[in-house]
py3Dmol code that shows the C-alpha trace and the ligand (Angstrom):
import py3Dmol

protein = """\
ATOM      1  CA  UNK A   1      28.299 -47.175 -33.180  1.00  0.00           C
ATOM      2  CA  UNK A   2      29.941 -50.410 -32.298  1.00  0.00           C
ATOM      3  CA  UNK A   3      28.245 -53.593 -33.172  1.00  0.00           C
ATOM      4  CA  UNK A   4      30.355 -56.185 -31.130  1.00  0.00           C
ATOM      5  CA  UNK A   5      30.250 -60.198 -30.399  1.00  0.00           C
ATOM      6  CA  UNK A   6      28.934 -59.929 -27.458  1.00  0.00           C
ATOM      7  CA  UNK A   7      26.085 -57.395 -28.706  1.00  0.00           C
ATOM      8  CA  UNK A   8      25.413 -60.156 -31.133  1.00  0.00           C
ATOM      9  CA  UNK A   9      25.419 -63.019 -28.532  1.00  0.00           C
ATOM     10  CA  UNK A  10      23.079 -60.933 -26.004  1.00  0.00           C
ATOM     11  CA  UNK A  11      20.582 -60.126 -29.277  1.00  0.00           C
ATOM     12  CA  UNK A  12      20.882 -64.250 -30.341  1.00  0.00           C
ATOM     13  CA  UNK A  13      19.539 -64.748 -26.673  1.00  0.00           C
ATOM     14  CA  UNK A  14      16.912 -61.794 -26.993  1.00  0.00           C
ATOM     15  CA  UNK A  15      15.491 -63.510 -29.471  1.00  0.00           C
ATOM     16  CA  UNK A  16      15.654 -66.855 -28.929  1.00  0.00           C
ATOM     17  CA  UNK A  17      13.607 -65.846 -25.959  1.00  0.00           C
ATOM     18  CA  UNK A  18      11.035 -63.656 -28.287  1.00  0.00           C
ATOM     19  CA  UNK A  19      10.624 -67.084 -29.773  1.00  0.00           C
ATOM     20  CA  UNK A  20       9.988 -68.742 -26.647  1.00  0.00           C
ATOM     21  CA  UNK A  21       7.433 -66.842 -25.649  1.00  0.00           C
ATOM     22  CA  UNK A  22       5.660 -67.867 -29.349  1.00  0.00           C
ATOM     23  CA  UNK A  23       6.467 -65.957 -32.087  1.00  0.00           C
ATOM     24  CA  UNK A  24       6.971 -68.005 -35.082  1.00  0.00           C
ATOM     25  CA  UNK A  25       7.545 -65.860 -38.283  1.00  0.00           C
ATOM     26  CA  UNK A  26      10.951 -66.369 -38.964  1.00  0.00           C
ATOM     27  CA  UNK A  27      11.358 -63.499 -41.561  1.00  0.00           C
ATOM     28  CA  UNK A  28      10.332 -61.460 -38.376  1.00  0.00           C
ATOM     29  CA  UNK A  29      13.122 -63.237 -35.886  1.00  0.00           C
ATOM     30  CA  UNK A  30      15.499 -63.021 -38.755  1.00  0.00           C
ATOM     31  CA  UNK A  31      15.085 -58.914 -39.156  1.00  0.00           C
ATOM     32  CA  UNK A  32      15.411 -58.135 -35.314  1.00  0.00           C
ATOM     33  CA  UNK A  33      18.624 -60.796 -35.192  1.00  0.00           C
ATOM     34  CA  UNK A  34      20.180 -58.105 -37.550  1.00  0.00           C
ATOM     35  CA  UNK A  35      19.251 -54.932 -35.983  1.00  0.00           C
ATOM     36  CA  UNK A  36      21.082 -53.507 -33.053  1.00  0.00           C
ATOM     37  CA  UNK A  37      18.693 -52.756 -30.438  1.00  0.00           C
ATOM     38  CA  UNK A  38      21.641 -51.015 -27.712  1.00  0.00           C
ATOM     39  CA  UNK A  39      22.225 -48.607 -30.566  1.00  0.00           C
ATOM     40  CA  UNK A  40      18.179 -47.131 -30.508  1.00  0.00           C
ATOM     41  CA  UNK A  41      18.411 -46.849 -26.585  1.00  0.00           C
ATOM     42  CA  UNK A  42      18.558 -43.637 -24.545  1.00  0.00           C
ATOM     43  CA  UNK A  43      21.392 -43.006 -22.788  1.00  0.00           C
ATOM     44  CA  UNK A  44      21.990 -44.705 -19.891  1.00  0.00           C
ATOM     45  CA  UNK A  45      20.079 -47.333 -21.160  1.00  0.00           C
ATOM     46  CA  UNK A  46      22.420 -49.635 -23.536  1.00  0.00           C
ATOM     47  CA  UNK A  47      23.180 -52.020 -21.337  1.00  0.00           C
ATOM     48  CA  UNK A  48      19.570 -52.978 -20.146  1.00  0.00           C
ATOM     49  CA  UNK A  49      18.902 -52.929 -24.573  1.00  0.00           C
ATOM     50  CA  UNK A  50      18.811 -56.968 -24.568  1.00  0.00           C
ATOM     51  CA  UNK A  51      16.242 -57.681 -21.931  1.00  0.00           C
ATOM     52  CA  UNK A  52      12.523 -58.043 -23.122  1.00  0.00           C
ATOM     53  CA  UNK A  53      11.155 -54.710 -22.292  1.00  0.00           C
ATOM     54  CA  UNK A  54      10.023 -51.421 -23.022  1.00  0.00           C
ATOM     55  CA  UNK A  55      12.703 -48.472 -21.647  1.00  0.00           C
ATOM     56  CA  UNK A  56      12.565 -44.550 -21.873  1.00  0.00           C
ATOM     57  CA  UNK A  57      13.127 -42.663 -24.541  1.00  0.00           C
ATOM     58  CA  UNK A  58      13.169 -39.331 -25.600  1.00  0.00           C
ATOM     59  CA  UNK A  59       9.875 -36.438 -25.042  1.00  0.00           C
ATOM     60  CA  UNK A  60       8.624 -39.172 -22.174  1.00  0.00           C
ATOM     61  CA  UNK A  61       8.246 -42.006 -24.821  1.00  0.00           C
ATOM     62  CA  UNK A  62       9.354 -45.789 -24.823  1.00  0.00           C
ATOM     63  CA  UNK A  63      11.075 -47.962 -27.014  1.00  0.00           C
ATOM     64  CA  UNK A  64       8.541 -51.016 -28.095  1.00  0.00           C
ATOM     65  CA  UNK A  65       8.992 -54.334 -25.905  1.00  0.00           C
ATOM     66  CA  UNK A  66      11.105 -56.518 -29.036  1.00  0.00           C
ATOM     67  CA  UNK A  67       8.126 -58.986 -27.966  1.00  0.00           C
ATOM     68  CA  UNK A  68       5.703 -56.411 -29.072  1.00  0.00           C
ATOM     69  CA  UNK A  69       7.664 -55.574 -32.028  1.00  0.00           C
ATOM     70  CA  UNK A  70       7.642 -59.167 -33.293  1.00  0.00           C
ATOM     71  CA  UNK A  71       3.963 -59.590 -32.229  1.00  0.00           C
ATOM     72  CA  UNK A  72       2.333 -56.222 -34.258  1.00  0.00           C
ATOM     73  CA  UNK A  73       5.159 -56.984 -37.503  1.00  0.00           C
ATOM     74  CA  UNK A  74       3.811 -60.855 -37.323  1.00  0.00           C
ATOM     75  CA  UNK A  75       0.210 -59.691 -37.283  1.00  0.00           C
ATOM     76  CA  UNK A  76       0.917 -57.514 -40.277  1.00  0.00           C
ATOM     77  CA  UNK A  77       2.205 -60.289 -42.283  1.00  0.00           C
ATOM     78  CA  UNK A  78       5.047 -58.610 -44.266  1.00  0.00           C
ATOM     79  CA  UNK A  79       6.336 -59.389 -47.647  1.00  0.00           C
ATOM     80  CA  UNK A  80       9.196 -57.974 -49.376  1.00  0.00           C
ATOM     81  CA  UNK A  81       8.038 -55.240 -51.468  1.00  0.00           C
ATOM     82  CA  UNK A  82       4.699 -53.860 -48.965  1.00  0.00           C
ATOM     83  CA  UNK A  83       4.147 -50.212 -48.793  1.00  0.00           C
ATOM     84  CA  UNK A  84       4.249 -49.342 -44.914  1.00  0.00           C
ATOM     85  CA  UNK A  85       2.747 -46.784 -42.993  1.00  0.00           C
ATOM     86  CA  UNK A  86       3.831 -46.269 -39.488  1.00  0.00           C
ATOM     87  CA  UNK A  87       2.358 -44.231 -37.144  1.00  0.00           C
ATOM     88  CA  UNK A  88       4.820 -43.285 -34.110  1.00  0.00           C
ATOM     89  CA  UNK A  89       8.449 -43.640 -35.264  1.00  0.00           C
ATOM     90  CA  UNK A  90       9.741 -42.837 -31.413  1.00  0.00           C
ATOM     91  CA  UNK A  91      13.440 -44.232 -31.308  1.00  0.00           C
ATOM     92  CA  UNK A  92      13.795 -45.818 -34.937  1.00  0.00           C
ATOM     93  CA  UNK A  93      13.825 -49.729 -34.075  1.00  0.00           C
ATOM     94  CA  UNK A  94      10.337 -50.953 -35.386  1.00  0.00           C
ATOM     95  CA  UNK A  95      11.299 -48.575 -38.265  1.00  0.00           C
ATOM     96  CA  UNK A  96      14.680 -50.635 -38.611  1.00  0.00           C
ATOM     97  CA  UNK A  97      13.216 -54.054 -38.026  1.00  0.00           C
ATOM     98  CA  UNK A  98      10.351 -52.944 -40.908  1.00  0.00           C
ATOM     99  CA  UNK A  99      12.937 -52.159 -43.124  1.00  0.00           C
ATOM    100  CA  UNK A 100      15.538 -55.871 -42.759  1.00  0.00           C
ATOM    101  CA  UNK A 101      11.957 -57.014 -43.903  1.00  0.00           C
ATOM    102  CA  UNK A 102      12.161 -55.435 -47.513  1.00  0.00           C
ATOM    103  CA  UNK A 103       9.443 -53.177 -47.100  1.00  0.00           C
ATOM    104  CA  UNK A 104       9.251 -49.298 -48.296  1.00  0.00           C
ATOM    105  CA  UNK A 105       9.087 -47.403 -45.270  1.00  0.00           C
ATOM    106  CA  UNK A 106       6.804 -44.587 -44.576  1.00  0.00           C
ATOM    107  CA  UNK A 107       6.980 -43.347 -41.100  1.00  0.00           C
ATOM    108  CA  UNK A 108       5.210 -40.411 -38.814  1.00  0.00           C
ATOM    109  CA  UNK A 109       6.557 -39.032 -35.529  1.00  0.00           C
ATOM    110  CA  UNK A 110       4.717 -35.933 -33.534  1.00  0.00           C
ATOM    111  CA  UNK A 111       7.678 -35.305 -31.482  1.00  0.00           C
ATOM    112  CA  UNK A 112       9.829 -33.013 -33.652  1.00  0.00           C
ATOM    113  CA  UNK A 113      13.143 -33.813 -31.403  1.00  0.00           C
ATOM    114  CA  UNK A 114      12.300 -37.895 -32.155  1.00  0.00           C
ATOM    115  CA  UNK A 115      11.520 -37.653 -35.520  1.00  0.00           C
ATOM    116  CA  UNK A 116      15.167 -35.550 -35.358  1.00  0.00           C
ATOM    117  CA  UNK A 117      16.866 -38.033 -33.662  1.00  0.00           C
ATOM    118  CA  UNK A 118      15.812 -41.192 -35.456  1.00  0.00           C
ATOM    119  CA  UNK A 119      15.674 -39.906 -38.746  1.00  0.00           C
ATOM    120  CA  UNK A 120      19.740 -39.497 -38.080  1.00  0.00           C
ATOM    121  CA  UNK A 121      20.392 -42.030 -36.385  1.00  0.00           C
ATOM    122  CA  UNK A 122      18.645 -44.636 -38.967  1.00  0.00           C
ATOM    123  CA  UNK A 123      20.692 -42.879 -41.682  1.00  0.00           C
ATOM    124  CA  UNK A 124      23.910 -43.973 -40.008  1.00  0.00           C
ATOM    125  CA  UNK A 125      22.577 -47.623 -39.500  1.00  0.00           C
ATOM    126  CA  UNK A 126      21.919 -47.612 -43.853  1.00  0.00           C
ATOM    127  CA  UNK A 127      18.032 -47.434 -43.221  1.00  0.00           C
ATOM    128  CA  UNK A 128      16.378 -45.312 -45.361  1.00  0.00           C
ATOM    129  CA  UNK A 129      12.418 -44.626 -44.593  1.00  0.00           C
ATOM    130  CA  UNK A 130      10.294 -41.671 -45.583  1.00  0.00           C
ATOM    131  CA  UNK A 131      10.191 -40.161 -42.455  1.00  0.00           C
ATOM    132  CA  UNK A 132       7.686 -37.350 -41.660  1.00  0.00           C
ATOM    133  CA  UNK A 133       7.310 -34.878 -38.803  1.00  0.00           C
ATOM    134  CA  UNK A 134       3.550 -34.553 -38.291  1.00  0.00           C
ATOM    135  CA  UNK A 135       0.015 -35.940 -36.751  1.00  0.00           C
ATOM    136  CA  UNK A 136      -0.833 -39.094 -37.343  1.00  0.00           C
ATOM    137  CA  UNK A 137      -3.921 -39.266 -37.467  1.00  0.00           C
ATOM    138  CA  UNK A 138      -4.032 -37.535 -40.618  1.00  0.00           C
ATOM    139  CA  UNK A 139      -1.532 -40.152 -42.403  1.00  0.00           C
ATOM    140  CA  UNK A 140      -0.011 -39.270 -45.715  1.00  0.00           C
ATOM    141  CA  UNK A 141      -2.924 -39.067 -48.392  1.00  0.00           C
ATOM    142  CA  UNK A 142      -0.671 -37.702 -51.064  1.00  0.00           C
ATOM    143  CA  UNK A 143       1.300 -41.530 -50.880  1.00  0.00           C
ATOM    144  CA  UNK A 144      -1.740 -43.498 -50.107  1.00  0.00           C
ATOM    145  CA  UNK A 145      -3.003 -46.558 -50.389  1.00  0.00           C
ATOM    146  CA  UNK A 146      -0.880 -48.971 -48.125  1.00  0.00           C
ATOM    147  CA  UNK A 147      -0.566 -52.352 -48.077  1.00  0.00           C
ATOM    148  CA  UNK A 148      -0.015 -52.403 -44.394  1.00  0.00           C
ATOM    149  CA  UNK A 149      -0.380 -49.549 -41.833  1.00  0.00           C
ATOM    150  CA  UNK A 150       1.109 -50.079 -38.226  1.00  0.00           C
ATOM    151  CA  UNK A 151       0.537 -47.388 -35.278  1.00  0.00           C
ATOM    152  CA  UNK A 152       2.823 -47.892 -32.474  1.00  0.00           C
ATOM    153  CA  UNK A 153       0.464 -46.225 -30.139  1.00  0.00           C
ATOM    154  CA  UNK A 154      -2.366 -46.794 -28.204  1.00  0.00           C
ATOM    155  CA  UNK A 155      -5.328 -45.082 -29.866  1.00  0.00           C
ATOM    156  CA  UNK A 156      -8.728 -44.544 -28.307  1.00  0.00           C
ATOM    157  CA  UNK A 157     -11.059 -45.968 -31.252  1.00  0.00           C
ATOM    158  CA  UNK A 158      -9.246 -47.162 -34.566  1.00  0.00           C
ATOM    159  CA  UNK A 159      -8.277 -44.219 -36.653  1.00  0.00           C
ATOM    160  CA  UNK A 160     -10.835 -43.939 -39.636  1.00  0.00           C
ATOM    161  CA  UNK A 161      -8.799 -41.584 -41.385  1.00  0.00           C
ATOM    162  CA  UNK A 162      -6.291 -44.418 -41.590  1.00  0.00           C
ATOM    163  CA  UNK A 163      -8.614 -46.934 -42.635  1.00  0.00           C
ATOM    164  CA  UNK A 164      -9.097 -45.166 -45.824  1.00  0.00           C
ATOM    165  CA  UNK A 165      -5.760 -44.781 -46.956  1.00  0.00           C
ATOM    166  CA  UNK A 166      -5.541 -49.017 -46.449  1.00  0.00           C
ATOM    167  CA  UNK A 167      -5.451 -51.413 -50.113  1.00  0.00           C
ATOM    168  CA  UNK A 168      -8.148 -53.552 -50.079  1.00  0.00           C
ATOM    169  CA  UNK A 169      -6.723 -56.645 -49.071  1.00  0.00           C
ATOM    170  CA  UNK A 170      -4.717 -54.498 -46.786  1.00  0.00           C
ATOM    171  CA  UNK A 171      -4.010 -55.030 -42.835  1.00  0.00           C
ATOM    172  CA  UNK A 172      -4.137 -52.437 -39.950  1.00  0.00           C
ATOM    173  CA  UNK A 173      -2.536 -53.464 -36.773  1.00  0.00           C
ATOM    174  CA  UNK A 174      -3.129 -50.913 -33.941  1.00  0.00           C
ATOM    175  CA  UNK A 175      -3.791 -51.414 -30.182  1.00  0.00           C
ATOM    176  CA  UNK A 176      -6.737 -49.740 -29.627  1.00  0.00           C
ATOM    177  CA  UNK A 177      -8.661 -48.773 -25.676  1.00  0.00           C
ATOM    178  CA  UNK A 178      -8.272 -46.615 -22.682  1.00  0.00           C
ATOM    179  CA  UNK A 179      -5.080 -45.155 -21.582  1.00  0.00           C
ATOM    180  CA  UNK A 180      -4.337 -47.651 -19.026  1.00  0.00           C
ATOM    181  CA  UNK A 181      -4.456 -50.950 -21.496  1.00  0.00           C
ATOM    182  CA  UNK A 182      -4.864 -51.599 -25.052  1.00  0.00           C
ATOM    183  CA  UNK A 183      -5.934 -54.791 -27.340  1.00  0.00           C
ATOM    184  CA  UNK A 184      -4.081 -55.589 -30.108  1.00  0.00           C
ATOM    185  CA  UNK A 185      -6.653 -55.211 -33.408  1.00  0.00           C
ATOM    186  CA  UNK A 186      -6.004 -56.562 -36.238  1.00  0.00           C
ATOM    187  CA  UNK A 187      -8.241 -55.236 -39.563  1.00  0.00           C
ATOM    188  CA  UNK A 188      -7.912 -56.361 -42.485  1.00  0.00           C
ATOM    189  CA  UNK A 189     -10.097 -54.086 -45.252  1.00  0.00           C
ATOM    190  CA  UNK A 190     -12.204 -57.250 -47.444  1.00  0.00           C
ATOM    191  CA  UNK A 191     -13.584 -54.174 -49.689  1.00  0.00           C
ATOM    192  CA  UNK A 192     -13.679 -50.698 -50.099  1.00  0.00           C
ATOM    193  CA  UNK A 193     -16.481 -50.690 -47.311  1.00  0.00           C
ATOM    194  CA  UNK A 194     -16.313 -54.144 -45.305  1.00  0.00           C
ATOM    195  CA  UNK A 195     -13.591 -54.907 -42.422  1.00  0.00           C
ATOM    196  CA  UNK A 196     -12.352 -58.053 -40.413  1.00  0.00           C
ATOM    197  CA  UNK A 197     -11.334 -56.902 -37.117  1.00  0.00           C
ATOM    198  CA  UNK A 198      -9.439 -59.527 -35.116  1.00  0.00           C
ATOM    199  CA  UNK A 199      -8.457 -59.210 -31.333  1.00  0.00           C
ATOM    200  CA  UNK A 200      -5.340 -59.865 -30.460  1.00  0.00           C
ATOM    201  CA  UNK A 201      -5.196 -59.540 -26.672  1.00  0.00           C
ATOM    202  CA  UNK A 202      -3.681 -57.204 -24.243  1.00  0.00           C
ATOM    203  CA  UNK A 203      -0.910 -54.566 -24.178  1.00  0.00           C
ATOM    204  CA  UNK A 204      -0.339 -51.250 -22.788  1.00  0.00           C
ATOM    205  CA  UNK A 205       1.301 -48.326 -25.563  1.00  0.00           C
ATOM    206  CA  UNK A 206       2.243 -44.897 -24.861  1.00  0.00           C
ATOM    207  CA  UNK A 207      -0.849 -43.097 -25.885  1.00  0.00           C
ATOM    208  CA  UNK A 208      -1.372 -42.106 -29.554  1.00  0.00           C
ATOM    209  CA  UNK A 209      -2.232 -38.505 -29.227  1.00  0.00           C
ATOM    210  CA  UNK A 210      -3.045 -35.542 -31.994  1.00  0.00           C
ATOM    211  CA  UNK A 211      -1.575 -32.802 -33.233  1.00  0.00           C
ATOM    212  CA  UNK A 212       2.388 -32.104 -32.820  1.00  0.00           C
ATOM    213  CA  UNK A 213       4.663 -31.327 -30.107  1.00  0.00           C
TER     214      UNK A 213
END
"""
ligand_1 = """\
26
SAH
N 7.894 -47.489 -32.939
C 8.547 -46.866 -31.813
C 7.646 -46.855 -30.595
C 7.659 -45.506 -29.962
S 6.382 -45.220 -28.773
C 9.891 -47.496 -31.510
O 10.205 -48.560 -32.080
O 10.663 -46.935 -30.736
C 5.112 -44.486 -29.761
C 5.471 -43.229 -30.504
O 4.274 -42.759 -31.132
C 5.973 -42.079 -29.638
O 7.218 -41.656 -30.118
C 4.911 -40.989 -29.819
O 5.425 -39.673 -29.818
C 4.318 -41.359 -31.175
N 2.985 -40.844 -31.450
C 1.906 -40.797 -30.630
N 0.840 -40.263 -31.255
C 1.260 -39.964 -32.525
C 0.626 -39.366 -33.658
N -0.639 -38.950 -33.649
N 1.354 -39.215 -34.792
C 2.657 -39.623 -34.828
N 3.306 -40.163 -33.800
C 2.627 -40.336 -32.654
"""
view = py3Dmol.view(width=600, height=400)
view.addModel(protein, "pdb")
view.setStyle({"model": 0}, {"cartoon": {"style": "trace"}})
view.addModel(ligand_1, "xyz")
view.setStyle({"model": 1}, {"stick": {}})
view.zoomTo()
view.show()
């Protein structure tokens, strides 16, 4: 679990990059500057950690793109203190990145041996989330409502299941089409009954599927 300088140097460059490429919420650069992608890869995979992509993981999933992870944790607008609900924990880095920010962490994984692996593996790193093994879909009513919900997935149509468990005044990010591409929505619930739904352009997820594996 070895952090070293020139882990640090490659991330400084990582990000710098992120930034490039227009991200501009510096509580977001800040919180991926700290966290050590190389440690969330598969293995095999370390070394490739601190170029801008998505990689395998475990159960045939991926680990984000850090662009995409600073894109969907800008559009949720975080502030220290929020009440998160992430759908898809896969490898534990959004979790981590979520968690630099200040926020308590609720997170859902359908892949018992990922929710296994991260839930350890964040526990060595000194991150703490709620982590759950289950669907989705079906959230976590009993801890509901959320000031922010994030799904790491592609879903088909937005999850109205999740949309109830959202504040009002609350924000949904989820990237939401067919298998082969996704846009990025943003929704932000105006009242218990009246949405904002912003498009955020193109990306392709790992498909957000239901039930558990
Ligand atoms: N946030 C992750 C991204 C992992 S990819 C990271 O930083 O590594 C998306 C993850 O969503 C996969 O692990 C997949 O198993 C999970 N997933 C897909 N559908 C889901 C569902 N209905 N409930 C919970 N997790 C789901």
């Amino acid at each position: 679990m070895i952090d070293s300088y020139r882990h640090k140097g490659l991330r400084k460059r990582l990000i710098d990059s992120v930034k490039a490429k227009g991200i501009e919420n510096e509580d977001v650069l800040s919180a991926m500057l700290k966290v050590p992608r190389h440690l969330f890869m598969a293995k095999g995979f370390e070394e490739r950690a601190y170029q801008d992509n998505a990689f395998p993981i475990a159960a045939d999933q991926t680990i984000s793109q850090p662009y995409t992870v600073a894109f969907q944790t800008s559009l949720l607008d975080i502030k220290s203190g929020d009440k998160v609900l992430e759908v898809g924990t896969g490898s534990g880095y959004q979790a981590a990145v979520l968690l630099e920010m200040g926020v308590k962490l609720y997170t859902i994984e359908r892949h018992q041996v990922l929710f296994k692996s991260s839930q350890l593996l964040l526990k060595k790193l000194g991150y703490y989330p709620y982590s759950y093994y289950g669907d989705g879909y079906k959230g976590l009513p009993t801890y509901a409502p959320f000031d922010k919900i994030l799904i790491t997935a592609g879903a088909p149509a937005i999850p109205e299941s999740l949309l109830s468990q959202l504040k009002i005044g609350g924000i949904m990010v989820v990237p939401t089409g067919p298998r082969h591409t996704q846009d990025m929505l943003k929704v932000m619930k105006i009242s218990e009954n009246d949405y904002k739904t912003e498009n955020h352009g193109k990306f392709v997820f790992v498909p957000m599927l239901k039930g558990k594996e």
